[in-house]
DOFI-371186 format. One record per residue: y, x, z of N, C-alpha, C, CB in turn. Coordinates in pm, whole numbers, padded with zeros to 5 digits, always signed. Glycine has a CB too. Example, Ala and Ser with C-alpha at 12.3 -4.5 7.8 and 13.67 -1.06 7.14 Angstrom:
<pts>
-00569+01319+00780-00450+01230+00780-00330+01320+00780-00447+01131+00905 -00225+01285+00708-00106+01367+00714+00003+01290+00787-00060+01408+00572 
</pts>
This chain:
<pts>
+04405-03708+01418+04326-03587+01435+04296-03528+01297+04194-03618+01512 +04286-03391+01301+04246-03292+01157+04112-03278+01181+04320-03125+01137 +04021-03312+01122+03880-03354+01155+03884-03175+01140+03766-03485+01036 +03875-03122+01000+03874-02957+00992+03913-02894+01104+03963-02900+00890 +04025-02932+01194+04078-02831+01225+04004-02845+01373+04238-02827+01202 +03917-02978+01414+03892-02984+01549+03738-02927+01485+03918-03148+01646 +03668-02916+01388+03561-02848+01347+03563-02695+01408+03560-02855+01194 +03674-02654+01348+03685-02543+01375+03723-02429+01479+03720-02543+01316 +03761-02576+01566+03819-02518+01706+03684-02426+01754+03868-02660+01835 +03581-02523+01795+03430-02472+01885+03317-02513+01821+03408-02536+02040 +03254-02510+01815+03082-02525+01766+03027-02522+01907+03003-02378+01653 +03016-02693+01910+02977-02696+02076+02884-02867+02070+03170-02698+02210 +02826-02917+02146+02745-03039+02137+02888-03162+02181+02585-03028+02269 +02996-03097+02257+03094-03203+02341+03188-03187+02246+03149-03172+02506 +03198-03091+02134+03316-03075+02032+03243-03148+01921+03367-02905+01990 +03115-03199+01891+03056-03290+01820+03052-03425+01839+02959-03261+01815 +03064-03443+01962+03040-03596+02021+03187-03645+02032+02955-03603+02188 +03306-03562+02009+03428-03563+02014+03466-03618+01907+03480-03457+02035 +03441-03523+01807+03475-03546+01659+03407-03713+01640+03389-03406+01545 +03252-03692+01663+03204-03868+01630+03282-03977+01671+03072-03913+01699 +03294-03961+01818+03376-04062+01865+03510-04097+01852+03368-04058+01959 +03564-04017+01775+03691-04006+01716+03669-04122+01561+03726-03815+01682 +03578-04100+01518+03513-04118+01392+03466-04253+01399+03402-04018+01363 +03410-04225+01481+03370-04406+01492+03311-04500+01373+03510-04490+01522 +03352-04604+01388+03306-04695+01245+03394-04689+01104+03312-04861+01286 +03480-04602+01151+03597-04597+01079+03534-04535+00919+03719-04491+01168 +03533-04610+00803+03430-04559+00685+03581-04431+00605+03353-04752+00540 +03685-04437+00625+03738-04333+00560+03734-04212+00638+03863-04363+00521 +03722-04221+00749+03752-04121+00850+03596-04010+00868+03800-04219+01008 +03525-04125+00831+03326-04060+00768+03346-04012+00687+03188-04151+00711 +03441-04091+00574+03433-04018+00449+03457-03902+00415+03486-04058+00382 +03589-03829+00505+03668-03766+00489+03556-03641+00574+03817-03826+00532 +03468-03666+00670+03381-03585+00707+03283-03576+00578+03321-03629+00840 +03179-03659+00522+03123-03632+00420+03198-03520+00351+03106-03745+00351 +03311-03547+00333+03322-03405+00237+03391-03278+00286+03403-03435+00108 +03403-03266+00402+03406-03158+00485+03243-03090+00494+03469-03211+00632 +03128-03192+00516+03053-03171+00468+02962-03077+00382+03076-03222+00459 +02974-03144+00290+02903-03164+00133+03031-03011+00050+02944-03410+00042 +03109-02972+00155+03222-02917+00035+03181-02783+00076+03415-02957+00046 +03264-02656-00013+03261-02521-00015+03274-02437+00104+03348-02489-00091 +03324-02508+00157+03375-02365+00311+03263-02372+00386+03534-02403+00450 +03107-02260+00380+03051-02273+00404+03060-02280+00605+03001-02210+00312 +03101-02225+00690+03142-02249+00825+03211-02393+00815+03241-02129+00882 +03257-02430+00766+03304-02598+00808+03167-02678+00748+03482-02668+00709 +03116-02669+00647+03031-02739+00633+02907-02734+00741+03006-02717+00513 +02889-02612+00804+02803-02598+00896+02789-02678+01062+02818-02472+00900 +02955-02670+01067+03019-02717+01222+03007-02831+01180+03177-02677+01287 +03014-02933+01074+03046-03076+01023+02891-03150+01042+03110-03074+00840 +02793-03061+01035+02632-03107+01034+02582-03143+01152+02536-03003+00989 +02642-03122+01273+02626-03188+01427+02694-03339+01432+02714-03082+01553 +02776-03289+01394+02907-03424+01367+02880-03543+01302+03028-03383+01276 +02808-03527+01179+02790-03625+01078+02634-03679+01141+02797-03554+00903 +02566-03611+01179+02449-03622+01237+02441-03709+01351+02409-03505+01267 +02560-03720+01468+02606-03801+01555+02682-03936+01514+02681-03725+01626 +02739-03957+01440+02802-04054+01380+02704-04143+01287+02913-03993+01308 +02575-04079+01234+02467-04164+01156+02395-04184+01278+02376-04091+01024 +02416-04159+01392+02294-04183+01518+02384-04323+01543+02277-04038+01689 +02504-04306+01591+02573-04387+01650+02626-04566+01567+02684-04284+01682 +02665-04495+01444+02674-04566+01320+02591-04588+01169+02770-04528+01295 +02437-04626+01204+02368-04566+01051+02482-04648+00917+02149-04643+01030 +02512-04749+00926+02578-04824+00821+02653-04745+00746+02655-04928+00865 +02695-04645+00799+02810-04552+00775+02741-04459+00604+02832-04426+00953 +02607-04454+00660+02536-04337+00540+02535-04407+00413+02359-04285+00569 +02503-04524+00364+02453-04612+00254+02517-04549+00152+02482-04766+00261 +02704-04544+00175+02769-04506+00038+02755-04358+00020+02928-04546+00028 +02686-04306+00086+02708-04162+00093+02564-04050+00049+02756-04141+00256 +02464-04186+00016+02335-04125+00001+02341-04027-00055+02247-04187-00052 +02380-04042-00205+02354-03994-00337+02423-03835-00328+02427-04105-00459 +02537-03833-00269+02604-03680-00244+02527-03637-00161+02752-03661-00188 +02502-03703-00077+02410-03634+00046+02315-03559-00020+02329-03739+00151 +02202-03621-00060+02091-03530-00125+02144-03494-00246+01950-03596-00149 +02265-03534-00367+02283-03356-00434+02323-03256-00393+02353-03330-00523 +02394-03295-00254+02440-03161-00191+02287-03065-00118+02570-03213-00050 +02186-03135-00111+02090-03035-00074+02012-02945-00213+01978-03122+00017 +02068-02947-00343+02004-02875-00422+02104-02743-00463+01956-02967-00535 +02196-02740-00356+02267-02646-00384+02250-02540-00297+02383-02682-00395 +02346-02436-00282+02305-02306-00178+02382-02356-00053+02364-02129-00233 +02323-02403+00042+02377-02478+00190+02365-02456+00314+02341-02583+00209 +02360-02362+00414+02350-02362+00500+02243-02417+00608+02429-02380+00494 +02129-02354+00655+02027-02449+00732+02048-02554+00825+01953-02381+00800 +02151-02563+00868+02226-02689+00956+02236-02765+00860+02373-02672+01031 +02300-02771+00746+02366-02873+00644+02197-02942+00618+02470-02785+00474 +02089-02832+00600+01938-02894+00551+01918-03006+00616+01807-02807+00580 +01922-02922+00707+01857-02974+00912+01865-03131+00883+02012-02921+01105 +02025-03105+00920+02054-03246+00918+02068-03375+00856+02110-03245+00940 +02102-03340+00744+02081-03423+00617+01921-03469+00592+02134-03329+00487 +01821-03376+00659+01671-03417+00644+01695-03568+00746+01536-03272+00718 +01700-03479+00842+01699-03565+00974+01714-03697+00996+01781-03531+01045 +01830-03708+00928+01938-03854+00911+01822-03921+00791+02157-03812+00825 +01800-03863+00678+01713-03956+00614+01596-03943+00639+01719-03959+00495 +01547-03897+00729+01390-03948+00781+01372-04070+00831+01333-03870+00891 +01506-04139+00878+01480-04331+00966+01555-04382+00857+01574-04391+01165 +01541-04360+00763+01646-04505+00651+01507-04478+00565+01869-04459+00533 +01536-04585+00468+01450-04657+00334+01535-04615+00249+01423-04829+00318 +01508-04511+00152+01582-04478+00042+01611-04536-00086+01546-04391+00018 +01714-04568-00134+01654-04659-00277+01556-04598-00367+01771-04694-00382 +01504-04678-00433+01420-04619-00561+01482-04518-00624+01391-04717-00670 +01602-04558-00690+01663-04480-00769+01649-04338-00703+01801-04529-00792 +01664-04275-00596+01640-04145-00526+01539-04124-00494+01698-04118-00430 +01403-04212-00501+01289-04100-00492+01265-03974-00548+01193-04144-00525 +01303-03974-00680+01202-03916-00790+01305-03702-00726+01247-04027-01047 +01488-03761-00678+01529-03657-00655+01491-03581-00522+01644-03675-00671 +01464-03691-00442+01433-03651-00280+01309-03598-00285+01431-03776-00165 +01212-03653-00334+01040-03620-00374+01067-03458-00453+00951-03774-00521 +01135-03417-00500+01114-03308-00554+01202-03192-00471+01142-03327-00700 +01292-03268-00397+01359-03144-00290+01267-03123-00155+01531-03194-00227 +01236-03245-00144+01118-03210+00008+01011-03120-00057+01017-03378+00090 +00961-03152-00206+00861-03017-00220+00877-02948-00207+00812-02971-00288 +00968-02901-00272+01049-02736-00286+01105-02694-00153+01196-02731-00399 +01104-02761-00042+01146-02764+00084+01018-02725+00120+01209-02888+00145 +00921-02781+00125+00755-02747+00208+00693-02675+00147+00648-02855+00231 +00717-02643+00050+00620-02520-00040+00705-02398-00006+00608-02541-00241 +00824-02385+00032+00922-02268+00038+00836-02181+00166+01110-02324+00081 +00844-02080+00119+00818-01969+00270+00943-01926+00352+00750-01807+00225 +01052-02003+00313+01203-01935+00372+01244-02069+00470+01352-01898+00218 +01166-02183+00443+01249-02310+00518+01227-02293+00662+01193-02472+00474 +01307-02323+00759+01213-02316+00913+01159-02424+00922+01287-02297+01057 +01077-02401+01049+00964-02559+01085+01063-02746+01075+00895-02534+01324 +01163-02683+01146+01249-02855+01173+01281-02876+01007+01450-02854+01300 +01333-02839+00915+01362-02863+00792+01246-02910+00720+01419-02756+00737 +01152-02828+00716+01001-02878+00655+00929-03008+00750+00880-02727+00662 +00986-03007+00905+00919-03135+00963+00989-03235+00912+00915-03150+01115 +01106-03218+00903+01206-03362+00848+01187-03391+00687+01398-03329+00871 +01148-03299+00625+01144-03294+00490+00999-03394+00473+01140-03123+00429 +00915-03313+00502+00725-03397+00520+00795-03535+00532+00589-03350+00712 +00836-03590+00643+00885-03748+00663+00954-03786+00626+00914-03798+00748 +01010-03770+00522+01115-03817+00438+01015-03837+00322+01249-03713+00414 +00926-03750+00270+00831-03787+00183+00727-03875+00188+00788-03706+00156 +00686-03896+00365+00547-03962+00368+00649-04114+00370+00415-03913+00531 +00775-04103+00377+00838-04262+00379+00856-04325+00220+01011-04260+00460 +00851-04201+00153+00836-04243-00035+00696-04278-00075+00875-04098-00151 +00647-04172+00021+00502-04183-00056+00429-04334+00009+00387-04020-00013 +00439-04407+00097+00413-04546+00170+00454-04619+00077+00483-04582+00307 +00571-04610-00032+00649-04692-00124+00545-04647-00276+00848-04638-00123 +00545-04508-00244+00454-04469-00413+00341-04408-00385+00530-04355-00530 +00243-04459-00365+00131-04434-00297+00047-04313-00434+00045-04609-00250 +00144-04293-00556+00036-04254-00665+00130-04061-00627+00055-04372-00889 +00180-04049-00536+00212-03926-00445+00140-03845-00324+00312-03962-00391 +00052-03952-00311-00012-03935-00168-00103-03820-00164-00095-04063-00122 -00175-03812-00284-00287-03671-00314-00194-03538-00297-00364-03669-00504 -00101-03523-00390-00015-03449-00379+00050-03388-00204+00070-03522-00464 +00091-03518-00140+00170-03436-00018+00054-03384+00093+00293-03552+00071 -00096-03461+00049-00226-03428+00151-00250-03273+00115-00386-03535+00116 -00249-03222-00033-00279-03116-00098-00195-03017-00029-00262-03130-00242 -00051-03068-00017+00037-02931+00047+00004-02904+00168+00190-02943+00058 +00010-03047+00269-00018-03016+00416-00122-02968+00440-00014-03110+00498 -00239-02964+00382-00397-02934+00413-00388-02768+00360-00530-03053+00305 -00331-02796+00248-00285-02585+00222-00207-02525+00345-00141-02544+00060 -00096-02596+00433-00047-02516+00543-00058-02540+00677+00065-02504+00532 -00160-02606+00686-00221-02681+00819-00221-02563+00939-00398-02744+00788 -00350-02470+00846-00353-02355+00963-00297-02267+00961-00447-02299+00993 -00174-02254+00887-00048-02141+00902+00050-02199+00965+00016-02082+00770 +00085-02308+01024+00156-02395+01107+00223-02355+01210+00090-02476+01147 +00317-02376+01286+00335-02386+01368+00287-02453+01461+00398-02389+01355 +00335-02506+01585+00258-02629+01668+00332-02774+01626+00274-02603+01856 +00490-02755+01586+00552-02857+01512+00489-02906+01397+00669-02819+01476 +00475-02786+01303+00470-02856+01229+00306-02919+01198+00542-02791+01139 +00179-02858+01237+00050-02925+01271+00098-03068+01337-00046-02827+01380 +00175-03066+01425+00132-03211+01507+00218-03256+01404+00170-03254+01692 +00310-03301+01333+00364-03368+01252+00284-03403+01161+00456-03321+01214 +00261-03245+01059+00133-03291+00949+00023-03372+00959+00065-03196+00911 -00070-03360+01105-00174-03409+01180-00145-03574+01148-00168-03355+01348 -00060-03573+01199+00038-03763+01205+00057-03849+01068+00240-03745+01254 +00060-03726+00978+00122-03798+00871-00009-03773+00813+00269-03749+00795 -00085-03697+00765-00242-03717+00698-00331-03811+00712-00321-03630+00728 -00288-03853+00865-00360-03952+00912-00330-04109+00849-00338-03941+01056 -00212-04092+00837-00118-04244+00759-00192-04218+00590+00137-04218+00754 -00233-04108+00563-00276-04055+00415-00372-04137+00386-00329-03906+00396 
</pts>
């Protein structure tokens, strides 16, 4: 299979679960999605963010070698699917140390943004309150942002913030 070329056929939930299951445990065949991904053609990278998103549901083992591109690819100009999902996927893993200090400063710039939508800033918040449990000398800081956008909220993102202040 041309992982690209079945990307590009449909943008569909059964043309995602296709591609995964095609994909499987197979770590080159991930790989080769990672950088369909993470790469330039902004429409393939977009169709690839359901895909890769299903395959870390199905397979997390799969993400480990792939952290580090993963989140430099979010400091670039990316597509809100590519955000989405890449939040998403690292909201249930333990990040190494070595990537706090980069992830901690993209989820800010993620929750302070007035352009992010609610699911990007909900996945972003929990990706931070899982650093900040590890670096507790963060914790003033992420209470300071959520308590600044509490009552401009959505209903997502209050009940999320609500959840995580409370762990504060």
């Amino acid at each position: 299979m041309n992982i690209k070329e079945e990307l590009l056929k449909e943008h569909s939930k059964a043309q995602a679960e296709y591609i995964a299951n095609y994909i499987g445990r197979d770590k080159a065949r991930f790989s080769a999605l990672v950088a369909l991904f993470t790469g330039p053609i902004y429409r393939v990278s977009q169709r690839a963010a359901m895909t890769l998103s299903k395959c870390i549901d199905n397979h997390p083992e799969l993400l480990s070698p792939h952290l580090k591109s993963l989140i430099s690819n979010l400091e670039g100009d990316v597509h809100v699917a590519v955000k989405r999902n890449t939040l998403r996927v690292l909201q249930d893993i333990q990040l190494p140390k070595s990537l706090w200090g980069q992830m901690t400063e993209i989820c800010f710039n993620v929750l302070t943004s007035g352009d992010e939508p609610i699911a990007v800033k909900v996945f972003a918040m929990t990706v931070l309150n899982n650093i900040v449990q590890k670096e507790p000398d963060l914790k003033n800081e992420l209470k300071i942002v959520l308590e600044d956008q509490l009552p401009y909220g959505s209903a997502g993102f209050k009940s999320r913030a609500t959840k995580i202040l409370k762990t504060l």
